[in-house]
N, C-alpha and C positions, 0 to 999 in steps of 0.2 A: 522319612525321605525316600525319594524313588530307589530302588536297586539297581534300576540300571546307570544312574546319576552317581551313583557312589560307583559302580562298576567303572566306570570311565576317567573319574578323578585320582588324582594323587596328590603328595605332600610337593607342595611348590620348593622344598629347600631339597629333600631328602629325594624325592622323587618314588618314594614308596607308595605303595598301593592304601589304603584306607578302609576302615570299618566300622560302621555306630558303634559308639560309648556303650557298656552295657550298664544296667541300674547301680550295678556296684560299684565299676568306675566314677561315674558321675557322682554319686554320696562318697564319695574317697576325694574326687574334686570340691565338691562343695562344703564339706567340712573344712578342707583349708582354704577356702572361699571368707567360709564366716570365720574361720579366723585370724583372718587377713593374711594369711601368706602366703600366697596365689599373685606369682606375676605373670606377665605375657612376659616373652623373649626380649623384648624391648626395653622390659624393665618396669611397666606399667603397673600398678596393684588393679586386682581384679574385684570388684563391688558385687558385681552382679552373678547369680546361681547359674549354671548352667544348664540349659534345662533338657538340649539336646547336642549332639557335638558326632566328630568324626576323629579317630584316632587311630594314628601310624599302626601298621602290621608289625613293627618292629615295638610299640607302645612310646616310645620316646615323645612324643608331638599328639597335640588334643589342638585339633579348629572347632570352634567356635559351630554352632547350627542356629541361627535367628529368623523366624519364621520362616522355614525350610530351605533358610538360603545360609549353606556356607562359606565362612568367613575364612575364605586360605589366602590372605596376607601372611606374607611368612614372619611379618613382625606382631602380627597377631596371634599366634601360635601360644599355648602354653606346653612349656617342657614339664613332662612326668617326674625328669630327674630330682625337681626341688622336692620333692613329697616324698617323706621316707617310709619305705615299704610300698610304694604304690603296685598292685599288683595287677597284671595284663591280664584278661580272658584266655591268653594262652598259659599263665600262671608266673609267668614273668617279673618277678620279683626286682623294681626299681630302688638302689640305694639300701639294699641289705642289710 
């Protein structure tokens, strides 16, 4: 994704600033992907891998990147909190 595109975006709920998923994030997401216990906010199970995404400076919120266009419906959102230990690139330890 461009940088300056992410520069300019934030979380539609939170209003935080934003950052590409890094590889570890997204295998910490997609393992509870394939094991089904991955919802959006909404409440929806999530099927599909993630392949690219944008996630809260705070880690709490992951949008969605589908062919370099991100999905920030705020009911599209998936929360970190369900994933235990999910840990942030800032070391951020979710649900300890």
């Amino acid at each position: 994704m461009d940088k300056r595109l992410i520069d300019i975006l934030c979380c539609p709920v939170s209003k935080r600033p934003l950052r590409p998923l890094t590889a570890t994030e997204r295998d910490n997401l997609n393992g509870a992907i394939r094991a089904g216990s991955l919802e959006t906010v909404a409440g929806e199970k999530i099927a599909e891998p993630i392949t690219e995404g944008l996630i809260t400076t705070d880690g709490k919120l992951v949008y969605r990147v589908e062919d370099g266009i991100p999905v920030m419906l705020p009911e599209a959102g998936i929360g970190t909190t369900q994933l235990q230990g999910f840990t942030t690139e800032s070391g951020l330890a979710q649900n300890p």
